[in-house]
Structure formats: structure tokens, C-alpha cells
ROMIKE-838284 format. One record per residue: residue in one letter; x, y, z of N, C-alpha, C, O in turn. Coordinates in steps of 0.05 Angstrom, whole numbers, plus 5000, padded with zeros to 4 digits. Layout:
BEGIN
aXYZXYZXYZXYZ
...
END
This chain:
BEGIN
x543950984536545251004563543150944584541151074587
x543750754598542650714621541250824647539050794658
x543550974651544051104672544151394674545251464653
x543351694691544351934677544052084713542552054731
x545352184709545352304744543452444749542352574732
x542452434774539852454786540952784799543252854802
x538352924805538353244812539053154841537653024857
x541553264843541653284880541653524894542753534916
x540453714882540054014905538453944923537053744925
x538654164942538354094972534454184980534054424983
x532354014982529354114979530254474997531854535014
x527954634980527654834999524954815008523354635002
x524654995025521755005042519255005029517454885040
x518655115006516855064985516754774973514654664967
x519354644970519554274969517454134986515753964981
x518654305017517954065037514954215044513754065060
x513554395040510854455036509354185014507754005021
x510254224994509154054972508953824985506853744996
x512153654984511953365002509553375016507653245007
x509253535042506853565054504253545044502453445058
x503753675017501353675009501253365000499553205010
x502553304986503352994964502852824988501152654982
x503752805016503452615035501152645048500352445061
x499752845047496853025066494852805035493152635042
x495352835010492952804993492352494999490152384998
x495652335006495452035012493051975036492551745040
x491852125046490152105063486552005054485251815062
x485852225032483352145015483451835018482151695033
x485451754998485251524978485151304996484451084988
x486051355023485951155040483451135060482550935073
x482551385059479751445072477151275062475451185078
x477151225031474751045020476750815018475550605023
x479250755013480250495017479250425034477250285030
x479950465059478850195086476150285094474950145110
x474850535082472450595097470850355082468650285091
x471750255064469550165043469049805055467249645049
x471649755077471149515086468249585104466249455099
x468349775121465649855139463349905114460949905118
x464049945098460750005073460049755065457749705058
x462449525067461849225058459749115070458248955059
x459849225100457649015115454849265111452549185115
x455149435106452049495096451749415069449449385062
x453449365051453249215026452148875018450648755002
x453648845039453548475040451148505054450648275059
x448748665065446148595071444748695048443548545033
x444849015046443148995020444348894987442848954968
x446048784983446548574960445348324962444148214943
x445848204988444847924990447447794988447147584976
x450247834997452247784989452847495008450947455023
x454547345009455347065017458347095020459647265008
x459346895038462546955042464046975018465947135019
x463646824990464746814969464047054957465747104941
x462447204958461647344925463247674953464747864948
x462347604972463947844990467047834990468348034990
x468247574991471147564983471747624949473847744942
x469747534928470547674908471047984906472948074894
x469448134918469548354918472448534923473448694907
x473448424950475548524957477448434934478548624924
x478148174924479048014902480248184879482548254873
x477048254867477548514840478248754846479248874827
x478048924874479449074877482449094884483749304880
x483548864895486248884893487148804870489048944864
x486648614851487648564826487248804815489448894811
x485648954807484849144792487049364807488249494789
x487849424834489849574839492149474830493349614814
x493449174838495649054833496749064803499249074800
x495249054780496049024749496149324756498449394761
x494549494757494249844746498149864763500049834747
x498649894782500249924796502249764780503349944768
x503049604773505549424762506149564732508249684727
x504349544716504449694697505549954694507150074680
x503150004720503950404712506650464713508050604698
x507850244743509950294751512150354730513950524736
x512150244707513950144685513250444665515150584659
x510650534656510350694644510851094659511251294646
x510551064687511851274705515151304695516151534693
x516751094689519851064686519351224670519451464674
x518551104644518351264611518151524609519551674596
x515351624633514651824629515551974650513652134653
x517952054673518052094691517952404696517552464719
x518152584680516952854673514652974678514253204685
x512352724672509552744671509052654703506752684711
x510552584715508752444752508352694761507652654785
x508352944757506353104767502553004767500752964783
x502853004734500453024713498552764723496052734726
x500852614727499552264726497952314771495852224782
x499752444779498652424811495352544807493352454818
x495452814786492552904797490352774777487852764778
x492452664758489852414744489152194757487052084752
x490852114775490251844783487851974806485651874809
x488752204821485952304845483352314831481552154835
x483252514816481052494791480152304790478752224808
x480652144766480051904764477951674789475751564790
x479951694804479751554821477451624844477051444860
x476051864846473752054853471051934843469051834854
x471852014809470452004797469551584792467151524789
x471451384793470851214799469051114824467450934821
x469351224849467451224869463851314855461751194854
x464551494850462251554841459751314819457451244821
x461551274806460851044788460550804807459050634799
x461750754830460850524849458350594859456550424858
x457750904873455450884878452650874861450550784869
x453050974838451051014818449650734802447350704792
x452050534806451950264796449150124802448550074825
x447750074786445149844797445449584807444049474824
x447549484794447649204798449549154808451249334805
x450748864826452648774837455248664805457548704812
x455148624792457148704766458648834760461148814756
x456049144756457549394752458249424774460149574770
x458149374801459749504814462649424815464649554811
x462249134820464648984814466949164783469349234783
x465449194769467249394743468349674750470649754742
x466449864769466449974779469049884797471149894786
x468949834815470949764838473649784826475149964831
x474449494803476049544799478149764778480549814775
x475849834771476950134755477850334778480150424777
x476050404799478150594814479650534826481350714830
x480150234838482450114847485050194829487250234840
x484650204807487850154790487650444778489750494766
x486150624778485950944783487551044803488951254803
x487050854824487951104855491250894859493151004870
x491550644851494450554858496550704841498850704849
x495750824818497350884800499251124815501351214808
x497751204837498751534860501751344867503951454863
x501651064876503251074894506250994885508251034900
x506350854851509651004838510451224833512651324829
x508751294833508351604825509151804844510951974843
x506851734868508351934898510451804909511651944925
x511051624907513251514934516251474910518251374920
x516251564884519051584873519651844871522051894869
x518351994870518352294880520252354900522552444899
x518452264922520152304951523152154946525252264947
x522551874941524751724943527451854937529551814949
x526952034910528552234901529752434911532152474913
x527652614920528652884938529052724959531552724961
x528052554981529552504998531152215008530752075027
x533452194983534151974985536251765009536851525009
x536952015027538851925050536451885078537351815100
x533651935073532351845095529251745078527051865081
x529751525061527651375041526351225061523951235060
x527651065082525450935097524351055106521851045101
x525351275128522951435146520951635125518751715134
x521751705102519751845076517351695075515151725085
x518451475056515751335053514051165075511651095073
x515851115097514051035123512551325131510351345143
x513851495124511951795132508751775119506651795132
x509251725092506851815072505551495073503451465060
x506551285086504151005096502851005125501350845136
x504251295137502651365161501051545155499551605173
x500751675136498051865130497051655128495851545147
x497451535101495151275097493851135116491751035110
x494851115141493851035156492451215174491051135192
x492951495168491051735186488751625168486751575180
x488851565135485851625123485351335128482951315122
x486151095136485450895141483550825163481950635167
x484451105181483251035212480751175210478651075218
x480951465197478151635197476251535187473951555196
x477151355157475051235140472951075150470551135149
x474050775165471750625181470250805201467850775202
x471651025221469751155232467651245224465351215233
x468951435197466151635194464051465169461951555161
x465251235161463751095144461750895164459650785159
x462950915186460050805205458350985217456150915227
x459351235217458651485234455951535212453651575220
x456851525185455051625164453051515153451151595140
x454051275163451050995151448951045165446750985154
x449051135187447351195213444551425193442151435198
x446051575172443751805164443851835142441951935130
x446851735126446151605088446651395080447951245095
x445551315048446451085044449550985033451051175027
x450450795030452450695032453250854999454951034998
x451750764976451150914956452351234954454251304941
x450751384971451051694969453851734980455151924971
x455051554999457851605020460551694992462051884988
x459851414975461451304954461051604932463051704922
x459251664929458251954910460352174927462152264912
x460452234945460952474959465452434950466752644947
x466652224947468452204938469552374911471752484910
x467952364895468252574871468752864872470652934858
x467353094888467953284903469753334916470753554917
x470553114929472653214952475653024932477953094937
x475452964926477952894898478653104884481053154880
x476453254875476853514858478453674867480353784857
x477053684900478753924919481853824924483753974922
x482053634930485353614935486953604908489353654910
x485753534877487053534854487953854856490353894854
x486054114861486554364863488454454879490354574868
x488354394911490154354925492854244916494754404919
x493254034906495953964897497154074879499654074882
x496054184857496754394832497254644841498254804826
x496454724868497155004881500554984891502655104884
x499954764909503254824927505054634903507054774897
x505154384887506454394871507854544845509854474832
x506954654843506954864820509455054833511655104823
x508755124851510755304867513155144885514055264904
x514454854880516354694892517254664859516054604839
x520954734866522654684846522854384838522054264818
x524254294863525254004853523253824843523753664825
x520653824855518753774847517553794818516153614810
x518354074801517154114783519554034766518553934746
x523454044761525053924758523753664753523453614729
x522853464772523553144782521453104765522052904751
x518753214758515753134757515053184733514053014719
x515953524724514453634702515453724688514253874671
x518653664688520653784662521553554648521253344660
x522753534624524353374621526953484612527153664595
x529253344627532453464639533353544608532253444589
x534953714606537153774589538753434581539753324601
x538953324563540153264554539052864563540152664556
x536852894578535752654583534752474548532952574535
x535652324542533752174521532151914532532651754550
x529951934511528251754519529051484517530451404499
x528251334534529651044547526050864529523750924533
x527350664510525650444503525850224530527650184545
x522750104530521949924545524349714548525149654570
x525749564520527849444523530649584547531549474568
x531249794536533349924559532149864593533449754611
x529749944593528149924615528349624628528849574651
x527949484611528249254628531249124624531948944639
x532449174612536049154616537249294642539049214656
x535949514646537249604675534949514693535249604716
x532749364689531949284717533948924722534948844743
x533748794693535648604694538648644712539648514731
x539448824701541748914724541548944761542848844780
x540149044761539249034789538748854794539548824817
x537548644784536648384804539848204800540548034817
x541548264778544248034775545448214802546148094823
x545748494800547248534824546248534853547448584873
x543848464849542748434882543648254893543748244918
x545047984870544947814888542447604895542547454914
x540447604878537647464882536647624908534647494915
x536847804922535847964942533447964930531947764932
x532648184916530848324899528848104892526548174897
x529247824881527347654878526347624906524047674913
x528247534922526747384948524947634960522747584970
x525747864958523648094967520648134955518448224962
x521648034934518447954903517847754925515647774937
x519047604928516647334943516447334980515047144989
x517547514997516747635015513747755010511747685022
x513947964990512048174984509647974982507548014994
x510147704963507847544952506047424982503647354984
x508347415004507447255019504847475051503047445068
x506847675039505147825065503447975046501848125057
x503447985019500048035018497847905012495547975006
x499447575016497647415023496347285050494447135052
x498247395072497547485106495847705103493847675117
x495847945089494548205096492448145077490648285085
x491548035057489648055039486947975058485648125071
x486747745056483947655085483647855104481447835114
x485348095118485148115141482848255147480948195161
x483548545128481548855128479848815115477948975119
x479448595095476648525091474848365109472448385111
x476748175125474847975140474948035171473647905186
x475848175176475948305211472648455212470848385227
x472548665193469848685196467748565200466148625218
x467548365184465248145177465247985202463047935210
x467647875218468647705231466747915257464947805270
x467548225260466348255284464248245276463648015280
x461548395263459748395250457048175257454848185269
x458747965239457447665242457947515261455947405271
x459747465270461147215294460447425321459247335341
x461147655319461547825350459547965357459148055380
x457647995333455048185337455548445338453648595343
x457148515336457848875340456548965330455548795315
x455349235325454749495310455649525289457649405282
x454549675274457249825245458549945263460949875265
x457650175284459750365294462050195308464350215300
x461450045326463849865334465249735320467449655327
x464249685299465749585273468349695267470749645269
x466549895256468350205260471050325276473150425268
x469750245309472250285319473850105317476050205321
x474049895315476049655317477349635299479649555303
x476349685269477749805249479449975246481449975232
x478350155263480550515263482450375276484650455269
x482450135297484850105317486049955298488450015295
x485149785284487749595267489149825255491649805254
x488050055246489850165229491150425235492950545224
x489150525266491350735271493550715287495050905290
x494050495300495450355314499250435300501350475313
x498750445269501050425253502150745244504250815233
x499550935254500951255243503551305270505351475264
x503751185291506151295302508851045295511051135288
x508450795298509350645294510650515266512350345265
x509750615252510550555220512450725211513950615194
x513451135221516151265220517851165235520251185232
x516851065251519051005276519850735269521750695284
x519350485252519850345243522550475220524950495224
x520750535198522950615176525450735194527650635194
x524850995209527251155218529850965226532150975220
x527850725247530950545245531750375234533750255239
x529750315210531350165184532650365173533150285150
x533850625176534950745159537950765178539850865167
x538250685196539950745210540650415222542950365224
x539050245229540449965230540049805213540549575220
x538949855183538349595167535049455164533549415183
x534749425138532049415135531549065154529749015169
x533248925148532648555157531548565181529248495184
x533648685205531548615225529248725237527848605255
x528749005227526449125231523849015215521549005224
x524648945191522448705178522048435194519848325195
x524648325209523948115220521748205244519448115245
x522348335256521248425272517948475278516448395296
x517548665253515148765244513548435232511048435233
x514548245225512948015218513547815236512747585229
x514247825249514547565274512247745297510947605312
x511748085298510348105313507448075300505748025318
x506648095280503848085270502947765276500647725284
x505347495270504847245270504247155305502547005313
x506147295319505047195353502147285354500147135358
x502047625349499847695354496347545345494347515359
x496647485318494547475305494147085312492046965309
x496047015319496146745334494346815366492146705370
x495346965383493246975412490747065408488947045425
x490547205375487347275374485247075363482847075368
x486746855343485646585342484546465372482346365372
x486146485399485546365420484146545437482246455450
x484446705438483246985456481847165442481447375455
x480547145414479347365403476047445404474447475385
x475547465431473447535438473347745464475347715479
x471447935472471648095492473748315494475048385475
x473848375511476048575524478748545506479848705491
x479448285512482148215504482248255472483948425465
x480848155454480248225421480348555425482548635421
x479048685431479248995419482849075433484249245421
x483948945456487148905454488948875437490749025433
x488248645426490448545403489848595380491648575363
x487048685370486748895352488249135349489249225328
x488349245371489749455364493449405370495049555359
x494049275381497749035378497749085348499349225335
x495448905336496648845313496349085293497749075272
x495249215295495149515282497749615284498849735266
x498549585303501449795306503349555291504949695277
x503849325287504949195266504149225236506049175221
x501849295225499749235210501849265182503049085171
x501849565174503149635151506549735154507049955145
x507649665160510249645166512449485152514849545152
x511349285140513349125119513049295091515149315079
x510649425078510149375060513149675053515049675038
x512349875071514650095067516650035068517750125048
x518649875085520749755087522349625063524649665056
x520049415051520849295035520549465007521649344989
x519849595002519649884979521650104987522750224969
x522050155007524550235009527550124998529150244984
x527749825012529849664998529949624977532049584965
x527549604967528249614930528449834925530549814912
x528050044925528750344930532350354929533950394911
x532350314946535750244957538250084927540450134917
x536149864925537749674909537849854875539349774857
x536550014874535550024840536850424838536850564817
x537850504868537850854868539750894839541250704833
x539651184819541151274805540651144783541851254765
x539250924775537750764755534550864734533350754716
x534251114749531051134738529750894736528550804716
x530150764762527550554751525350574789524250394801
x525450914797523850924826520950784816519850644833
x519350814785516950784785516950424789515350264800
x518950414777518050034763518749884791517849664797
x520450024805520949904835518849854856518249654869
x517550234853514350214864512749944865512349744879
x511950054836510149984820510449624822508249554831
x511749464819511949204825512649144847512748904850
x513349304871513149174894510149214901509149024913
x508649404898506049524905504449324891502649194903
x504949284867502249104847503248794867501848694884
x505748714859505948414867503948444894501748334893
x504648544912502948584943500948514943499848304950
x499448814926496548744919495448494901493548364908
x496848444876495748204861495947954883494247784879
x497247904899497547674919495647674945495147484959
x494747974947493148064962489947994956487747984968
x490647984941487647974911486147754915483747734919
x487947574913487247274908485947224949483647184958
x488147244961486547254991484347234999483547005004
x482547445002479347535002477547284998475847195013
x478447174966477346974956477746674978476046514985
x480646684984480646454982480046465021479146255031
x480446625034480246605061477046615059476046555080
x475646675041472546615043471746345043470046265059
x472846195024472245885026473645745049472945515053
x475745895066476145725081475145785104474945585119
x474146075116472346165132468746035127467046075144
x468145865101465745865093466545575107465445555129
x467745395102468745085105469745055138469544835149
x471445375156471945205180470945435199471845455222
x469445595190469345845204470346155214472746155213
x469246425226471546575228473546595240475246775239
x473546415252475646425267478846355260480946445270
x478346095235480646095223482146245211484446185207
x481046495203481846785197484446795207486446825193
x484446755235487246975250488946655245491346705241
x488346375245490546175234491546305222493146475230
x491046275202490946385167493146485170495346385165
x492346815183493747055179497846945191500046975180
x496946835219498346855230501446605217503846665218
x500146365206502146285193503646375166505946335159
x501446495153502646645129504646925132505447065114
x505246965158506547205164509147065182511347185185
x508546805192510246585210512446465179514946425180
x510846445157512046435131514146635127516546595128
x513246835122515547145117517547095139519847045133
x516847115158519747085175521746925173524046985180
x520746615157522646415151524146555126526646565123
x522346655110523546755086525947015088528047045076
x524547195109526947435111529347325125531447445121
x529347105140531046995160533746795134536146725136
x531546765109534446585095535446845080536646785060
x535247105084536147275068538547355082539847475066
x539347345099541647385114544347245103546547345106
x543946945088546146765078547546925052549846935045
x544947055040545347165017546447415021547847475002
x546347605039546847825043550247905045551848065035
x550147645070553647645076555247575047557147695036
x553647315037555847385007556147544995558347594987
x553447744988553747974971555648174982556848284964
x556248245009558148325026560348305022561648505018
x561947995022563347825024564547904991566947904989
x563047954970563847924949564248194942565748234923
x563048424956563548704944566048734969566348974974
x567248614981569348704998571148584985573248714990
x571748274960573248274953574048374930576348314923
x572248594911572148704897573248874895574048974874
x573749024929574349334934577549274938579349414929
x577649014955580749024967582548894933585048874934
x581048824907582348684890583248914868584548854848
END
């Protein structure tokens, strides 16, 4: 059997404690995520690094997130009892991988390093965001836009205090101090979850009368979802492909871009960083909230026609006063598709048990497309300079908009065809 009804009791206050903690821990993982773009440029001096071997870098860490994430996504379904177990392994883990970045001698191991905790710490996000998706399934956009605005609290702190800290340790020791403070929130999360029902129901039981679903079943009901989407669901796979191939160059090369081309500081580095990304902790609920109430299309249109004007005036204007401006414009666009569009597959696949594999491959496709980026905006920043950066960005996001804009033909039929269904 495919299908088996999902727990619909109502969270109690001990639920929405947990949520809290589960959305509070999304903060860490995002803290050495973007802090580690500000550790790059003390990296890329003492490595001896070059635009290419610095775009590899970012490269193997999103691939190395993108596979861990697609996969897991698929093995979270199987195991959906265990996404307690799997959240404080993946923190763990993923601590303890920092650590191994800093300890590393060589530019290799780190590279091995890198991508081992990359696909450690993505494994959190089928894991945490089908959770929620679950307990709160009548407000999924503003949920998971909730827990991509922590990410973006730890997105903003990270370049700060990762420039704040270079100032008195090494880049090395920053990456060490991750392991400790992983420990502490794995403790933390085993406290207030333990004590949330639906949570421990959704996470750490398995149901009365649930049987175990083979990988075949598994992909028979994801097959279903994409025949009844309507090809939706694909074109959202190749949306996803396309803006994390706009976002992949960006948080790696904005740094470098101020750094090298603008002369900044690490600390200014730093702040211009925090602005790309805190720009999006108020702006990214308030996005979802009204995809949940007018429709995901044109708040995605929206959210990527504004990153493409923007990151277009900073190709022409991105220097001085005006650059630390539209840095922070485009922050408040920054991460806003990626929840939206994980929501809608969310949407398309609900009552299916398939919240992980929905994650999980909208998250990996992102990142694996994200992956490749780094690399390739290095050779073309090495060949026309930084400045082609914000081209780059700005047509590959001028792309998504063409793409969400032909999704509308398809929508009305799917419409068109479940209205003649109802009246037949």
C-alpha cells in the first residue's frame, strides 16, 4: 500500500517548543556554512589558492551536500521513525567534520574533509523540514520559510564573527571550535524533543499498523506524483537546476570579488556578507506567508525577477556606497525561491510519505547544480574578470523567470482537467 494516513492532532505547546528548538539548531549549520566563505579569503592566502582551485572548493562542498541530501532524502522515507536519530547524527557528524577541516595538513584532505561534512550537515534538511511539513501542513510555506530564516540568522552571524575572529585565531582553530558547540545543540535537541508528542509519533515511533515500503513502492508513488502533477514537478526540478546555478557563484565569489577587486578588509568582508544574507531573515516568512495564501507562481516570479534586475545594476554600479546598497536589495531576495519551491513539492507529493525524497531532491538537485557553479564562474571570472560575476548571476535568474512564467500554460490545464473530472 502506498499510501496510509498521516497523524493529524493538533501540535501542543511542547510541539511548538521543539519546532523551536529544530528551527533555533538550523542556525549552527548555517553559521560555518557562510562563515566559511569569510575563512576562504584567509584560506586562498595561506593555501596559495587561484580562482580555479578556490572555485573547486566551493564545487566539492556543494556536490558533497547535493548527493548526501538526494539520497538521504530517499532513505529518511524508509526510515521515517528514525528522523529524530538521523537530525542529531547529521549535527554530530557534521561538528565533528569541521574539525577534521581544521586539523587537515593539506589542501586534499581538506577538500575530503569539506565534503564529508557537507553531506553530514545536508542530511538535517529532509529530515527537519518533513517534520514540520507534517505537523504543520496548512501553513508549509511560512514553516519552512520560518526555519530558512534562521538559516539565515546563522548565515549573517557567521561572516561576522568569522571576520571578527581571524583578527585573534586561525582560520584552522575557528573550524575546531565547531565540534563543541555541535555537541551542545545535539544535547539541547534530545532535551525538548524527547518531551514533544507529535514529534516523537512523526520521528521516533513506528505507527501501528505502518509496513515497511521497498525502494520499488518508493519510487512508484514518487512516479505518481510527477504523472499527476502534470510535468509541474519536473519543470520545478529544472527551475531548482537553474537558480542554483544563479546562487552557486554568488556566496562564494562576492567575497573574493570584495576582497580582491574592492580591497576591503576581512571585517568588511564580513559585513557585506551579513547584508546579502540577513537581508532575507525578515523577508523570506513574509514571502512564504503569502505563497500560502496567494500561490506559490507569483511570489517565485517575483522573488527571481527581483534578484535578476538587482544583480544586473550591480554589474553597472557595483562599487562604493551604491554596492554595499544592492548588496543588501539582493539579500532580501537571496533565499526565497529555494523554500517556495520545497514547499510546492511539499504540496504536490502531501499524504504520500514521500516529505524526505521531496526534500531531499529538491535540496540535492539545488546544491549539485550549485556545485558545478563555483567552478565554472571561476574560469569565467579568471577569462573576463569580477565583474562578470553579477552578468552571470543576473541572467541565470532572468532564465528562472522565463521558466516559472511557462508554468502557468501547464497549470491552467491541470486545473482545466481536475474541474472536468469533478463536474464528470
Amino acid at each position: 500500500m502506498l499510501e496510509v494516513p498521516e497523524i493529524r492532532s493538533t501540535p501542543t505547546t511542547k510541539d511548538h517548543v521543539a519546532s523551536g528548538g529544530v528551527i533555533g539548531s538550523h542556525v549552527l549549520q548555517h553559521m560555518y556554512g557562510h562563515g566559511f566563505f569569510v575563512l576562504l579569503t584567509a584560506m586562498y592566502s595561506t593555501l596559495g589558492l587561484n580562482p580555479v582551485s578556490a572555485g573547486l572548493v566551493g564545487t566539492v562542498r556543494s556536490l558533497g551536500s547535493g548527493t548526501a541530501s538526494t539520497l538521504g532524502g530517499v532513505l529518511i522515507d524508509r526510515f521515517q521513525h528514525r528522523r529524530l536519530a538521523i537530525l542529531y547524527l547529521s549535527m554530530g557528524t557534521m561538528g565533528l567534520g569541521y574539525l577534521l577541516v581544521g586539523l587537515a595538513p593539506t589542501y586534499i584532505l581538506i577538500l575530503v574533509a569539506l565534503a564529508f561534512t557537507a553531506g553530514a550537515g545536508s542530511i538535517w534538511h529532509p529530515a527537519a523540514r518533513s517534520l514540520l511539513s507534517q505537523i504543520y501542513p496548512q501553513r508549509r510555506g511560512f514553516i519552512i520559510s520560518v526555519d530558512r530564516s534562521a538559516g539565515s540568522v546563522g548565515d549573517t552571524i557567521g561572516p561576522l564573527a568569522a571576520g571578527a575572529l581571524l583578527a585573534y585565531i586561525t582560520w584552522q582553530q575557528i573550524y575546531m571550535l565547531a565540534f563543541p558547540m555541535a555537541l551542545v545543540v545535539v544535547i539541547f535537541l534530545w532535551a525538548v524533543l524527547r518531551k514533544a508528542e507529535m514529534f516523537q509519533q512523526l520521528g521516533a515511533r513506528k505507527q501501528k499498523g505502518e509496513a515497511p515500503r521497498s525502494l520499488k513502492e518508493q519510487l512508484t508513488a514518487l512516479k505518481g506524483v510527477l504523472r499527476q502533477s502534470g510535468n509541474v514537478l519536473s519543470l520545478l526540478l529544472i527551475v531548482k537546476a537553474v537558480a542554483g546555478f544563479g546562487q552557486g557563484g554568488l556566496l562564494l565569489w562576492v567575497p573574493l570579488y570584495l576582497s580582491e577587486d574592492q580591497g576591503m578588509s576581512i571585517f568588511a568582508v564580513g559585513v557585506h556578507v551579513a547584508l546579502l544574507t540577513g537581508m532575507g531573515i525578515a523577508t523570506g516568512p513574509l514571502f512564504g506567508w503569502i505563497s500560502d495564501r496567494k500561490g506559490r507562481v507569483p511570489v517565485i516570479l517575483i522573488v527571481l525577477g527581483g534578484k535578476a534586475i538587482i544583480a544586473s545594476l550591480l554589474a553597472v554600479f557595483g562599487t562604493g556606497v551604491m554596492l554595499s546598497v544592492l548588496i543588501a536589495a539582493l539579500g532580501a531576495f537571496m533565499f526565497g525561491v529555494n523554500s517556495l519551491i520545497q514547499a510546492w513539492a511539499l504540496d504536490l507529493a502531501d499524504g504520500r510519505r514521500l516529505e524526505g525524497t521531496m526534500m531531499g531532491t529538491m535540496y540535492g538537485v539545488n546544491m549539485i547544480f550549485q556545485g558545478f557553479a563555483p567552478l565554472m564562474v571561476g574560469v569565467i571570472i579568471a577569462a573576463f574578470g569580477f565583474s562578470s560575476l553579477f552578468v552571470y548571476v543576473a541572467s541565470m535568474n532572468g532564465l528562472g523567470v522565463l521558466l516559472m512564467a511557462s508554468l502557468f500554460p501547464l497549470l491552467m490545464r491541470r486545473n482545466g482537467a481536475s474541474a472536468d473530472t469533478q463536474s464528470s
